[in-house]
PDB file of N, CA, C and O in Angstrom:
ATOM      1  N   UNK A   1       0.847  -1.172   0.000  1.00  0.00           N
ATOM      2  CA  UNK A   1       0.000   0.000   0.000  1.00  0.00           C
ATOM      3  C   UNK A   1       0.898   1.242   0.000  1.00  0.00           C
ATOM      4  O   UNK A   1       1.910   1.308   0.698  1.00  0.00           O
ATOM      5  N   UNK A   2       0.379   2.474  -1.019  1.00  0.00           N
ATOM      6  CA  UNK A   2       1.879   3.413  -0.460  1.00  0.00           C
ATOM      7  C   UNK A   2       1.891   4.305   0.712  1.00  0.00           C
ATOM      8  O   UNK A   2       0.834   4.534   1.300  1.00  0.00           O
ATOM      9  N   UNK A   3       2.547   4.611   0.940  1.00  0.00           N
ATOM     10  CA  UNK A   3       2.337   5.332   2.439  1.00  0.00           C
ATOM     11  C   UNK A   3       1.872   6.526   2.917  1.00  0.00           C
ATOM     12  O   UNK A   3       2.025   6.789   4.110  1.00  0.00           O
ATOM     13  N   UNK A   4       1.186   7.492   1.981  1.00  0.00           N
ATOM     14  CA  UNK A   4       0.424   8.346   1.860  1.00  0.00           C
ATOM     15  C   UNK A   4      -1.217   8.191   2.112  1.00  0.00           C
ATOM     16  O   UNK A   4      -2.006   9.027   2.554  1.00  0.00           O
ATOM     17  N   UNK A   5      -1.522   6.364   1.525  1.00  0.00           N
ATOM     18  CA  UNK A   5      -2.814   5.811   2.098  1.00  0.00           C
ATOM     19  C   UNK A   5      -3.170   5.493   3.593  1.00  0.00           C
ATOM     20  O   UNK A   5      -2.475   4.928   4.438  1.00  0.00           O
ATOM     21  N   UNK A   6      -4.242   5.926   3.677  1.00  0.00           N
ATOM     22  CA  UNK A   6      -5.009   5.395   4.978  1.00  0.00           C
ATOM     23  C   UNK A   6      -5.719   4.113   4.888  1.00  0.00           C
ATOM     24  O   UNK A   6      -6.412   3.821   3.913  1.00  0.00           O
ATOM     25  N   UNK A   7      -5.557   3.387   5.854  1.00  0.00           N
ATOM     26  CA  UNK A   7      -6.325   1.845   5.159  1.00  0.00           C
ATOM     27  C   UNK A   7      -7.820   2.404   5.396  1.00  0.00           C
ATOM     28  O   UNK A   7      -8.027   3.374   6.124  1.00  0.00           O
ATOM     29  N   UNK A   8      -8.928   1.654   4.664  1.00  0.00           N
ATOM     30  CA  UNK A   8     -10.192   2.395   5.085  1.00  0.00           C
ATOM     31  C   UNK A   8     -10.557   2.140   6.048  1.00  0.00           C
ATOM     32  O   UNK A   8     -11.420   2.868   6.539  1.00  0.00           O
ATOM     33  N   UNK A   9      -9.933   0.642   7.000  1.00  0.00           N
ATOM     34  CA  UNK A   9     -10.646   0.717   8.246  1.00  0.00           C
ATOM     35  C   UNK A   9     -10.435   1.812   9.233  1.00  0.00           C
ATOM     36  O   UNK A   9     -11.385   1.999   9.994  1.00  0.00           O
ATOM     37  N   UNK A  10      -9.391   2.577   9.382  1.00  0.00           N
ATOM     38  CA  UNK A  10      -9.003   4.066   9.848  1.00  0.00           C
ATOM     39  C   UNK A  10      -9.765   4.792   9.319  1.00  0.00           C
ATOM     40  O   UNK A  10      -9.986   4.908   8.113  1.00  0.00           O
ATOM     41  N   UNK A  11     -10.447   5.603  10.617  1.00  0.00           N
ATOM     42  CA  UNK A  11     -11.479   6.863   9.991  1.00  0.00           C
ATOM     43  C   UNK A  11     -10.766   8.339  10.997  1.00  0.00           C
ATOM     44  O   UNK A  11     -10.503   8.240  12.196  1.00  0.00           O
ATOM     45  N   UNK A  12     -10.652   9.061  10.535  1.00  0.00           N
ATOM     46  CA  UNK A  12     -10.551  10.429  10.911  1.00  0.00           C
ATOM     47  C   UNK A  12     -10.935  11.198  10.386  1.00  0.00           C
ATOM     48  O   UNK A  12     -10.963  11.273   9.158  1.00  0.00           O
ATOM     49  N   UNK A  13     -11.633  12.554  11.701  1.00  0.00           N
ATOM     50  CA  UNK A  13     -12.406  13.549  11.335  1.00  0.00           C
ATOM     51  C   UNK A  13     -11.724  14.795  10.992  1.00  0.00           C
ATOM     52  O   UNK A  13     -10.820  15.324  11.639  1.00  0.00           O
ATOM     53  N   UNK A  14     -12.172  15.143  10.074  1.00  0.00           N
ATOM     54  CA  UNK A  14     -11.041  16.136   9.654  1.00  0.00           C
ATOM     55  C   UNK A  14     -12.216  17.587   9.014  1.00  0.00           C
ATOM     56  O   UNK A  14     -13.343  17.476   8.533  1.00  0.00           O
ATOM     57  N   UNK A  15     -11.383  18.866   9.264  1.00  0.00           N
ATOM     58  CA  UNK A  15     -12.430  19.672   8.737  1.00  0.00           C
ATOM     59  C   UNK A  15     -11.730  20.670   7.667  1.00  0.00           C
ATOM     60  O   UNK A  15     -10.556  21.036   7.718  1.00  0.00           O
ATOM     61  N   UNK A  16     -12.461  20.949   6.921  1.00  0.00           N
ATOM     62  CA  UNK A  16     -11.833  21.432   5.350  1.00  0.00           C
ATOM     63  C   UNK A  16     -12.936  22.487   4.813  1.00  0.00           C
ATOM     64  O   UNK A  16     -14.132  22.555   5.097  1.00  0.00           O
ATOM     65  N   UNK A  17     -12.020  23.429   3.793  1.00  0.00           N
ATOM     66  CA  UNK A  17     -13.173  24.419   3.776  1.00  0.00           C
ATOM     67  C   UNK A  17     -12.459  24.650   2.257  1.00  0.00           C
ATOM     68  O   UNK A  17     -11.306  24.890   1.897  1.00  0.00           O
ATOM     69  N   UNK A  18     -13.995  24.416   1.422  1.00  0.00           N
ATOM     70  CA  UNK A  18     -13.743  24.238   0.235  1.00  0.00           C
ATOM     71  C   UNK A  18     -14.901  25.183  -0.390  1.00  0.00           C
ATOM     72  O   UNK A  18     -15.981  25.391   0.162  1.00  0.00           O
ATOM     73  N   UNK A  19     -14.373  25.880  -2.012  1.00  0.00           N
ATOM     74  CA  UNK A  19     -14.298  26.631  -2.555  1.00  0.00           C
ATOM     75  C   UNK A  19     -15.981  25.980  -3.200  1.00  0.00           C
ATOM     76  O   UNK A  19     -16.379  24.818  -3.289  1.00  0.00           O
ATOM     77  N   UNK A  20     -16.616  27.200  -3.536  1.00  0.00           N
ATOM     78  CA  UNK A  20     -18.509  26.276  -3.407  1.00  0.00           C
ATOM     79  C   UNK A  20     -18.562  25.819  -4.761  1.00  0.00           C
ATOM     80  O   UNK A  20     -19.623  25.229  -4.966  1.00  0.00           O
ATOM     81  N   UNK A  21     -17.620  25.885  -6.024  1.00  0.00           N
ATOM     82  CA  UNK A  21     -17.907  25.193  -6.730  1.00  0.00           C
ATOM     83  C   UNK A  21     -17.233  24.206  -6.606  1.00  0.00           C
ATOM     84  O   UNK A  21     -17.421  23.370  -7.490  1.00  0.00           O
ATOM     85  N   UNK A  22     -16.455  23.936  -5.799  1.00  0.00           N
ATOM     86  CA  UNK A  22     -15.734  22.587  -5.767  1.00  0.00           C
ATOM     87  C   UNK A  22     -16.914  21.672  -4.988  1.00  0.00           C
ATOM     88  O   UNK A  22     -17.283  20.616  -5.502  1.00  0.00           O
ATOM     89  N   UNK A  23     -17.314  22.004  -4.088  1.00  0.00           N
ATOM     90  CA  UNK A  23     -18.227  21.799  -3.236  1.00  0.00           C
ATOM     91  C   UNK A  23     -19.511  21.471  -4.135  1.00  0.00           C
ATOM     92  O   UNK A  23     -20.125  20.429  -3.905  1.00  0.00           O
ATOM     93  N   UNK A  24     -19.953  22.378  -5.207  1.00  0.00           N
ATOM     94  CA  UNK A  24     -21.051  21.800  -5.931  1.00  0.00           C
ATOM     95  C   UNK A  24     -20.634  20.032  -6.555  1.00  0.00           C
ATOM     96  O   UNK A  24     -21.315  19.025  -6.361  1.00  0.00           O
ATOM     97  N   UNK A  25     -19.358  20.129  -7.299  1.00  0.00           N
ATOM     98  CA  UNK A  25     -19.238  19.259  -8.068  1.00  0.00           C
ATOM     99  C   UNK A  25     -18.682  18.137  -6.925  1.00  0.00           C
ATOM    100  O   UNK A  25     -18.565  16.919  -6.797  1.00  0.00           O
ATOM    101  N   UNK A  26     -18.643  18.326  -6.814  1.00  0.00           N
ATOM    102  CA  UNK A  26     -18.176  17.000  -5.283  1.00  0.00           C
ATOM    103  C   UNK A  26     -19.589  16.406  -5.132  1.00  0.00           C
ATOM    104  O   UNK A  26     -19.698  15.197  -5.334  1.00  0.00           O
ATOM    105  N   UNK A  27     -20.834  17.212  -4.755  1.00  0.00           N
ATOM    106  CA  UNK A  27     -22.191  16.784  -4.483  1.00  0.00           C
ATOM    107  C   UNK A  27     -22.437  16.558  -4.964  1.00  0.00           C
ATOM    108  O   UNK A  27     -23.378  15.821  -4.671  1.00  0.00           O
ATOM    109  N   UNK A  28     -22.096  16.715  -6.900  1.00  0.00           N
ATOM    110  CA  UNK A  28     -22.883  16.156  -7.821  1.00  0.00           C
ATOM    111  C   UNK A  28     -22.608  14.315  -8.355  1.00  0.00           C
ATOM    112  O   UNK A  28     -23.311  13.372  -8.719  1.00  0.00           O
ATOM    113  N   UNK A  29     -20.999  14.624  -8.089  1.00  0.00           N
ATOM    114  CA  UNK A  29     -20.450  13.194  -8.216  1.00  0.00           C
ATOM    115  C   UNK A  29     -21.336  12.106  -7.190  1.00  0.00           C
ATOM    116  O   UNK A  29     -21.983  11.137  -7.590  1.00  0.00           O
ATOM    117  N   UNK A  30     -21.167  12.570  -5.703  1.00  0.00           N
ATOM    118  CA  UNK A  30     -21.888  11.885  -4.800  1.00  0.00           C
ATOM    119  C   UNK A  30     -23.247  11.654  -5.013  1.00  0.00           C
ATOM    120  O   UNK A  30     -23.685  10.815  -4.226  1.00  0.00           O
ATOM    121  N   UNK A  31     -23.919  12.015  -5.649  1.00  0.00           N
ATOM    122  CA  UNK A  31     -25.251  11.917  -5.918  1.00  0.00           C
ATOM    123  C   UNK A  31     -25.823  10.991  -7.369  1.00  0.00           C
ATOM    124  O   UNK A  31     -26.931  10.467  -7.487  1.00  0.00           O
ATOM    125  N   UNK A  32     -24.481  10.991  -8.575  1.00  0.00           N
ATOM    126  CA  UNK A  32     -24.168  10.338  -9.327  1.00  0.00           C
ATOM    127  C   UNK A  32     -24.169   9.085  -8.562  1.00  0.00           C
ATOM    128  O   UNK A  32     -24.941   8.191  -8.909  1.00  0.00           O
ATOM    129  N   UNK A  33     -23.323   8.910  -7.476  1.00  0.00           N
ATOM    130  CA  UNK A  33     -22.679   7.583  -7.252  1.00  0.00           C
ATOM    131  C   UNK A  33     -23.572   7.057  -6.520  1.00  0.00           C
ATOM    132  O   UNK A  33     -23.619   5.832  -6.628  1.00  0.00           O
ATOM    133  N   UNK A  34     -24.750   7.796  -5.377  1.00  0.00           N
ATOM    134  CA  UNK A  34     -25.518   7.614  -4.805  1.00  0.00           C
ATOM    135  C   UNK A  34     -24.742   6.992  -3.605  1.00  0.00           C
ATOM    136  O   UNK A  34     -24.783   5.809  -3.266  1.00  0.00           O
ATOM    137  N   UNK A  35     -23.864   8.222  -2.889  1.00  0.00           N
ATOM    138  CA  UNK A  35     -23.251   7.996  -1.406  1.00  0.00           C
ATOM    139  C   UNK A  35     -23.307   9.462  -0.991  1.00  0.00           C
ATOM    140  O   UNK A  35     -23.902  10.460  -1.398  1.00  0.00           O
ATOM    141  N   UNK A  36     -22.299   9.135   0.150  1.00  0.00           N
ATOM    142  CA  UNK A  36     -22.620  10.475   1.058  1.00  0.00           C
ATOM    143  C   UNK A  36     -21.498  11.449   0.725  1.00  0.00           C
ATOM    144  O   UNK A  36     -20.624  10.900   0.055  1.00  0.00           O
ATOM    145  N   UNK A  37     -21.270  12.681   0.982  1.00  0.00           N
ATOM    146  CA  UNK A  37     -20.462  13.711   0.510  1.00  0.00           C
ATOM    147  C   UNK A  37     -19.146  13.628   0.398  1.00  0.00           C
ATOM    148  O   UNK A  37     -18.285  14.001  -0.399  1.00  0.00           O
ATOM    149  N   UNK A  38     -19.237  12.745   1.911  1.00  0.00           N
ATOM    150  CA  UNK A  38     -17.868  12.029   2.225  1.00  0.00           C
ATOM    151  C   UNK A  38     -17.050  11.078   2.187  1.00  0.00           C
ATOM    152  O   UNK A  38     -15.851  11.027   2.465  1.00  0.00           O
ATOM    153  N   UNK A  39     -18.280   9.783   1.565  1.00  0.00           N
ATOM    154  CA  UNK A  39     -17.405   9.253   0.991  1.00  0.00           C
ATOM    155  C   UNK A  39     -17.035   9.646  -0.088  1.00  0.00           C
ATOM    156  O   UNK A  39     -15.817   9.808  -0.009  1.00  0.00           O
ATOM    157  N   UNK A  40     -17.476   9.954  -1.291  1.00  0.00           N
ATOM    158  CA  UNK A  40     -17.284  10.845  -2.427  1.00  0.00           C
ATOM    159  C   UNK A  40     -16.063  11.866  -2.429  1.00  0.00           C
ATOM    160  O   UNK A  40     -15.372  11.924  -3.445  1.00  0.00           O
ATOM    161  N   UNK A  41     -15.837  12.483  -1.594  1.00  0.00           N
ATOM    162  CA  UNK A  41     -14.807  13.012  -1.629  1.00  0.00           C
ATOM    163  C   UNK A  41     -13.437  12.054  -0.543  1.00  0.00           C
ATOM    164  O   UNK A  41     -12.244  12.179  -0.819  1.00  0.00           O
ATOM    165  N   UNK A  42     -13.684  11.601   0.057  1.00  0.00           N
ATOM    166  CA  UNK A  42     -12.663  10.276   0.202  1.00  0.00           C
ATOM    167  C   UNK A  42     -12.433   9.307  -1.075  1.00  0.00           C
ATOM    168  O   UNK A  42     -11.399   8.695  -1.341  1.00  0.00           O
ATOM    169  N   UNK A  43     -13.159   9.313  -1.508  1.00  0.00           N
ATOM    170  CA  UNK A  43     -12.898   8.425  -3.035  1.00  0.00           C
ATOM    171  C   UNK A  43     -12.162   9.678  -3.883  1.00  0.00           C
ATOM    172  O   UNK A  43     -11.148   9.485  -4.552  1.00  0.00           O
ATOM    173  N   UNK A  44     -12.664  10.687  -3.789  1.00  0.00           N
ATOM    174  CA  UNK A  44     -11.760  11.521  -5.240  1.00  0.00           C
ATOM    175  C   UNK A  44     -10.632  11.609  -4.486  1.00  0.00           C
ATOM    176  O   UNK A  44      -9.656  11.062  -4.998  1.00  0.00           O
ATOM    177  N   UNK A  45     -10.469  12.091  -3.499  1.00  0.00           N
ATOM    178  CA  UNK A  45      -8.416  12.224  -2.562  1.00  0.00           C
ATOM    179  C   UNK A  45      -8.074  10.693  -2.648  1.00  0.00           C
ATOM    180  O   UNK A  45      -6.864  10.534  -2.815  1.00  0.00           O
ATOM    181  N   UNK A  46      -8.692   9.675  -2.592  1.00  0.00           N
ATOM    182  CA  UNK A  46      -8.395   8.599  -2.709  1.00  0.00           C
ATOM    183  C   UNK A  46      -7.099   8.218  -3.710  1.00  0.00           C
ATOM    184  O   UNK A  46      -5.907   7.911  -3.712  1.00  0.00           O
ATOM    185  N   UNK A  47      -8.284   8.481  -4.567  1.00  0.00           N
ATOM    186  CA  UNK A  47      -7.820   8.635  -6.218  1.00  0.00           C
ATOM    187  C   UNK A  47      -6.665   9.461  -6.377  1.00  0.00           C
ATOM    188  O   UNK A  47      -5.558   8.942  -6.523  1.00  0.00           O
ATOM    189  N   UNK A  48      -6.829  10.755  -6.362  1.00  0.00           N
ATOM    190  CA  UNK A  48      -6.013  11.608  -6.470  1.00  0.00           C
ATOM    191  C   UNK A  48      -4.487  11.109  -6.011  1.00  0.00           C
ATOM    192  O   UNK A  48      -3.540  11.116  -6.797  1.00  0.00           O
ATOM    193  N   UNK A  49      -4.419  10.802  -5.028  1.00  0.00           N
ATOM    194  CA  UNK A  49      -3.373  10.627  -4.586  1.00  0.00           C
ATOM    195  C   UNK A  49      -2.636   9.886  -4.983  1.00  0.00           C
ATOM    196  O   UNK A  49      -1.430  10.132  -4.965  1.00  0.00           O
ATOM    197  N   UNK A  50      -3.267   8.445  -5.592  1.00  0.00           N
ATOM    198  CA  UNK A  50      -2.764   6.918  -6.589  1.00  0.00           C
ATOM    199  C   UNK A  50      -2.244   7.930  -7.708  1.00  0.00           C
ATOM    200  O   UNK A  50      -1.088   7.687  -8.056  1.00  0.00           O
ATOM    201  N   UNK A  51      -2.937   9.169  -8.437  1.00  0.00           N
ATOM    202  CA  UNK A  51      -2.842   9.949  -9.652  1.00  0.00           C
ATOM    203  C   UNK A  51      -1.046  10.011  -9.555  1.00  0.00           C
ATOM    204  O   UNK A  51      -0.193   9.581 -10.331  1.00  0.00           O
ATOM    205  N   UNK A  52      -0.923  10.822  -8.107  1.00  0.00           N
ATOM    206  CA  UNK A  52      -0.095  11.635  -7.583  1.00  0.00           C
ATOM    207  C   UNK A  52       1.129  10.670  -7.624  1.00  0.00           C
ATOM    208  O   UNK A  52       2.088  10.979  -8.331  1.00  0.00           O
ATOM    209  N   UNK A  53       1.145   9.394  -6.823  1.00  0.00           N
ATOM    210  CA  UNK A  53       2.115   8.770  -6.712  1.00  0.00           C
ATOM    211  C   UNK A  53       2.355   8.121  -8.518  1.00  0.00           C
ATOM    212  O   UNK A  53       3.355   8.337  -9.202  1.00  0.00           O
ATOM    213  N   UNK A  54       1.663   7.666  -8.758  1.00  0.00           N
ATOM    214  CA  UNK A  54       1.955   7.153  -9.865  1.00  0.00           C
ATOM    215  C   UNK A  54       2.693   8.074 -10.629  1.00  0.00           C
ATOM    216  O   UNK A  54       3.824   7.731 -10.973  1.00  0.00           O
ATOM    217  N   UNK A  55       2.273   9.161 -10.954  1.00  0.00           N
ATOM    218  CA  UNK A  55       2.692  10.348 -11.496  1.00  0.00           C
ATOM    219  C   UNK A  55       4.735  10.861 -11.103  1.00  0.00           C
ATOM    220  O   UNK A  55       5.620  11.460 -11.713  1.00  0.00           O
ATOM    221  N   UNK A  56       4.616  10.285  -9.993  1.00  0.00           N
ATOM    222  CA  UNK A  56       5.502  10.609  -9.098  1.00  0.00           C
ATOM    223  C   UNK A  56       6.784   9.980  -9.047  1.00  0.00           C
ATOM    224  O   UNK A  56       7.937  10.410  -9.082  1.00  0.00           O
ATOM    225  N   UNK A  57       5.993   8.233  -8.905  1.00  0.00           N
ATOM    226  CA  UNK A  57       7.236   7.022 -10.196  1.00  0.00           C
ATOM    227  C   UNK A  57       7.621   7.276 -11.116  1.00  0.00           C
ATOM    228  O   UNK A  57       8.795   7.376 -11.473  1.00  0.00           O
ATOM    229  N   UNK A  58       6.368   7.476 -11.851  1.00  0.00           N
ATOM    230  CA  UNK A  58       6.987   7.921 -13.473  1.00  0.00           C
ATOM    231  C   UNK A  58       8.071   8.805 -13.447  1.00  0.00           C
ATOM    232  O   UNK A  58       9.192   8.400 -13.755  1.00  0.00           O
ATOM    233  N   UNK A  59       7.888   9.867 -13.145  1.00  0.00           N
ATOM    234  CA  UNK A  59       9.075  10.979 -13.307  1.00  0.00           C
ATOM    235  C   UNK A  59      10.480  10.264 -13.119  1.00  0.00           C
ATOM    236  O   UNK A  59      11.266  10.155 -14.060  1.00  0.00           O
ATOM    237  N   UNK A  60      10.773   9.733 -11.708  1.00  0.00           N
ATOM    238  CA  UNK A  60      11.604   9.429 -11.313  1.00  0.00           C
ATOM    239  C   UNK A  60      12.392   8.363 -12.126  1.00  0.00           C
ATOM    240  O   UNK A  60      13.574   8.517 -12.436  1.00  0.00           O
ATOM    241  N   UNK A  61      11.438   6.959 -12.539  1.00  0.00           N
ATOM    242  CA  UNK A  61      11.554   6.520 -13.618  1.00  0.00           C
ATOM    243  C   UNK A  61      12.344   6.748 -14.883  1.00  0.00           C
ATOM    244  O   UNK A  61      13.357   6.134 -15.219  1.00  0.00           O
ATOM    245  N   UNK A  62      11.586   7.962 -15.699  1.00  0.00           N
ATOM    246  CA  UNK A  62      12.458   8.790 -16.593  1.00  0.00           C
ATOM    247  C   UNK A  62      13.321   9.333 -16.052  1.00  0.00           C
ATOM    248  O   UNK A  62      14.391   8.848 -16.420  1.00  0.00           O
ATOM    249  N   UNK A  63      13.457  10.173 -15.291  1.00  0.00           N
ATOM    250  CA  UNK A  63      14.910  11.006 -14.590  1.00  0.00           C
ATOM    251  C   UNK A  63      16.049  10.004 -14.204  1.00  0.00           C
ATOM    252  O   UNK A  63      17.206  10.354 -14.436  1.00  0.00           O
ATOM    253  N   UNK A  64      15.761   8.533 -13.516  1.00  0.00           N
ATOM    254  CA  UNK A  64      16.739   7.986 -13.723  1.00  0.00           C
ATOM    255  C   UNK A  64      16.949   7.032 -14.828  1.00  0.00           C
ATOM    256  O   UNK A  64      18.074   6.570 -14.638  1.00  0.00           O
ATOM    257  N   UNK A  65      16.522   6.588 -15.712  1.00  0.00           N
ATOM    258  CA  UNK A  65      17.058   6.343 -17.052  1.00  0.00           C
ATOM    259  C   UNK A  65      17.897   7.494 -18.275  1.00  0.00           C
ATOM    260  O   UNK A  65      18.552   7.257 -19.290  1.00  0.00           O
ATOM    261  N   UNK A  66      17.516   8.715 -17.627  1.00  0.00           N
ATOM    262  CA  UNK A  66      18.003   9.500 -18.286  1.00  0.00           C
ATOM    263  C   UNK A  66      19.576   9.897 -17.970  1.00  0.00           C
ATOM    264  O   UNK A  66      20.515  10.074 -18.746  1.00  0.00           O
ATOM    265  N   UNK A  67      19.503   9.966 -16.593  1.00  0.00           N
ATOM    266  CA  UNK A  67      21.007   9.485 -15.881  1.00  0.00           C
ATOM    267  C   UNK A  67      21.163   8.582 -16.631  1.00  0.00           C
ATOM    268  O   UNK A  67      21.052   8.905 -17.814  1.00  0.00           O
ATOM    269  N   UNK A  68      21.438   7.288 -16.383  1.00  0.00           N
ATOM    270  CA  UNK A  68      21.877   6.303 -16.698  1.00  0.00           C
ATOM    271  C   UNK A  68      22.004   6.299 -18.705  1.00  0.00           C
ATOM    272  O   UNK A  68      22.874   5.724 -19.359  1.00  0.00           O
ATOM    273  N   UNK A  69      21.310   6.793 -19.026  1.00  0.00           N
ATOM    274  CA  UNK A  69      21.459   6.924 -20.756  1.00  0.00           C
ATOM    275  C   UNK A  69      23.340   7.354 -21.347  1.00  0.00           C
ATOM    276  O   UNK A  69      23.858   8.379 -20.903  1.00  0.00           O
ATOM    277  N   UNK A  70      23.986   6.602 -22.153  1.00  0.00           N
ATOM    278  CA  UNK A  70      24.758   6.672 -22.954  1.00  0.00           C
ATOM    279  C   UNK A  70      24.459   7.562 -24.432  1.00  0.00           C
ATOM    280  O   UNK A  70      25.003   8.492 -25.027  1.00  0.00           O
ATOM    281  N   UNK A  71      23.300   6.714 -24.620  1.00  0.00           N
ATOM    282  CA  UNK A  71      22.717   7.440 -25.914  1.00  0.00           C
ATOM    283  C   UNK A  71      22.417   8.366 -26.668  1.00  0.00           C
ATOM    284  O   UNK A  71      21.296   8.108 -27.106  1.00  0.00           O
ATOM    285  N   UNK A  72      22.846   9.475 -27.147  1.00  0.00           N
ATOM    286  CA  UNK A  72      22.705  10.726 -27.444  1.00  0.00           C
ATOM    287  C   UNK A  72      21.310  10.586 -27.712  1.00  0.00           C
ATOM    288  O   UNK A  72      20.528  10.974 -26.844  1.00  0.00           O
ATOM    289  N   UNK A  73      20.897  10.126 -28.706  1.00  0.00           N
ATOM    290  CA  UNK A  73      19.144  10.074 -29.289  1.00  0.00           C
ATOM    291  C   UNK A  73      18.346   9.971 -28.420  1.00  0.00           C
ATOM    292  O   UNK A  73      17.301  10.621 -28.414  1.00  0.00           O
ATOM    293  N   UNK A  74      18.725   9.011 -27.377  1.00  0.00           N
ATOM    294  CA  UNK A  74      17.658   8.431 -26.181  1.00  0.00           C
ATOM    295  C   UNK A  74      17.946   9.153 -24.881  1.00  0.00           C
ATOM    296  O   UNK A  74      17.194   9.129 -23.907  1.00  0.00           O
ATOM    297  N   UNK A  75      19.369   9.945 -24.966  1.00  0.00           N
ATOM    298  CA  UNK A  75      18.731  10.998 -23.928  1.00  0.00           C
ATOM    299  C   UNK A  75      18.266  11.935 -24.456  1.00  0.00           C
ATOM    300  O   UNK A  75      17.759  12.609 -23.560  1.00  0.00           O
ATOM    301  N   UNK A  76      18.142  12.340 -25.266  1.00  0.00           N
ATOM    302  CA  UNK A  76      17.308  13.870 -26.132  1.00  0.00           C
ATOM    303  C   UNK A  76      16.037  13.263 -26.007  1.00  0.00           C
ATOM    304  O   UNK A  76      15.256  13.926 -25.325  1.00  0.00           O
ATOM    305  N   UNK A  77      15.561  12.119 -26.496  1.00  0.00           N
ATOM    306  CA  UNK A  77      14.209  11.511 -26.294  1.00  0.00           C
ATOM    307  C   UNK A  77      13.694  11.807 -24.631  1.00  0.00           C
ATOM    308  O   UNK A  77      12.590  12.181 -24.235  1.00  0.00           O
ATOM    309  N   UNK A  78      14.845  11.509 -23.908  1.00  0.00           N
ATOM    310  CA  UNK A  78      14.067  11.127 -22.650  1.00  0.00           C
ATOM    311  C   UNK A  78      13.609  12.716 -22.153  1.00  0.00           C
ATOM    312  O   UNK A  78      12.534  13.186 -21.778  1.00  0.00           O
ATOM    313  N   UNK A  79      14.972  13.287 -22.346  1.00  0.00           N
ATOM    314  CA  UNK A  79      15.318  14.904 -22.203  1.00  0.00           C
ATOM    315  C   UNK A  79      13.923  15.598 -22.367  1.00  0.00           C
ATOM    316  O   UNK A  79      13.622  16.341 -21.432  1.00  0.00           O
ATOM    317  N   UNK A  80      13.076  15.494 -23.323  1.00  0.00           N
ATOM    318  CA  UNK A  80      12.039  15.401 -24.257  1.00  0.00           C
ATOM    319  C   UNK A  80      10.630  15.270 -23.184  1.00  0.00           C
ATOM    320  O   UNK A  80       9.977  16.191 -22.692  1.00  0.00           O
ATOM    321  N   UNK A  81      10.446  13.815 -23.036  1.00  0.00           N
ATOM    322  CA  UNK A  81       9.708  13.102 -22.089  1.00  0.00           C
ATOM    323  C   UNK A  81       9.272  13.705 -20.958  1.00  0.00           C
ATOM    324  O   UNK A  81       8.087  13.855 -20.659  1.00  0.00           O
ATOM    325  N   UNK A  82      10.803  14.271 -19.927  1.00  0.00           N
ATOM    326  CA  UNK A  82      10.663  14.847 -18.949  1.00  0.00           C
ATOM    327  C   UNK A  82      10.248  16.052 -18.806  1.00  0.00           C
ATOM    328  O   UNK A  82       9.642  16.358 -17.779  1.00  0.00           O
ATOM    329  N   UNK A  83      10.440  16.783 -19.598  1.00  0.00           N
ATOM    330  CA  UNK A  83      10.208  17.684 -19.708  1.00  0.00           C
ATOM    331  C   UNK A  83       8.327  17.879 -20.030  1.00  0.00           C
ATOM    332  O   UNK A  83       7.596  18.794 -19.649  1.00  0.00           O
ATOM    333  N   UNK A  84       8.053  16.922 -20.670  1.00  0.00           N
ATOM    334  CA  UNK A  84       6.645  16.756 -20.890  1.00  0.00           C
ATOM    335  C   UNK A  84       5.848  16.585 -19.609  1.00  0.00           C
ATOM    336  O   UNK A  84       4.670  16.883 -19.410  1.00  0.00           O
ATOM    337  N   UNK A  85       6.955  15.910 -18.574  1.00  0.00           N
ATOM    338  CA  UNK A  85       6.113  15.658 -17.220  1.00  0.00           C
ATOM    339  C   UNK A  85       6.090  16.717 -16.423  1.00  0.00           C
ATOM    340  O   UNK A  85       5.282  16.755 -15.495  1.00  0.00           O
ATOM    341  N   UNK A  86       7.043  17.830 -16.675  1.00  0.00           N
ATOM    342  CA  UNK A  86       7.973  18.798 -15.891  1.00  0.00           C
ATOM    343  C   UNK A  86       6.660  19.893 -15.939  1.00  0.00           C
ATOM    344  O   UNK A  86       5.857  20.289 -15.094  1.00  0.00           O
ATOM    345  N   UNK A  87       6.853  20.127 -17.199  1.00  0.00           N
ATOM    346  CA  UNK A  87       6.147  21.687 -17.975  1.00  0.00           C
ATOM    347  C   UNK A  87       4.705  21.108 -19.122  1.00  0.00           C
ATOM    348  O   UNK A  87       4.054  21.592 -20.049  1.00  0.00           O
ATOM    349  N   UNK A  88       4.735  20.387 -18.695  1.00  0.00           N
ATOM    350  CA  UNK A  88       3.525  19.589 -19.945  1.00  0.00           C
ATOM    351  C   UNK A  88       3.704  20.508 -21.093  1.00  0.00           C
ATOM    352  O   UNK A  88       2.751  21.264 -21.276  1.00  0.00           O
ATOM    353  N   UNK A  89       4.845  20.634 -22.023  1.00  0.00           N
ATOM    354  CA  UNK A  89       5.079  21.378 -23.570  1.00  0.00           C
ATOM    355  C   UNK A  89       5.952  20.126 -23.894  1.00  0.00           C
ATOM    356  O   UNK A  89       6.492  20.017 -24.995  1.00  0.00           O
TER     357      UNK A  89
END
């Protein structure tokens, strides 16, 4: 599990103050999904966060193959890549 997760049997109350259209579309998902506000938004940070780490390998991923590259072509490629993750251009 990565270590940023909470297992779900852990519950904590936590209080947050969110921006009312975020707040609309949060209610709308939950109401889509037909749960409560909170789980709904425990499922999107859920998510988010898998986004985050994954996101987070990757880079590192490329950054160290790019070290490790000999290749002129395939570090300009990677050079390339990272930069796509860096600055999304």
């Amino acid at each position: 599990m990565p270590a940023l997760l909470i297992p779900r049997e852990t519950s904590l109350r936590s209080s947050i103050t969110l921006p009312g259209d975020l707040d609309a579309a949060i209610a709308k998902i939950a109401d889509a999904r037909h749960v409560s506000l909170d789980h709904a938004l425990a499922d999107l940070i859920r998510d988010g966060i898998a986004v985050y780490e994954r996101d987070r390998a990757n880079f590192f991923a490329v950054a160290n193959q790019l070290l490790e590259s000999n290749d002129p072509s395939e570090t300009a490629r990677l050079g390339d890549k990272l930069d796509l993750l860096i600055f999304g251009v």
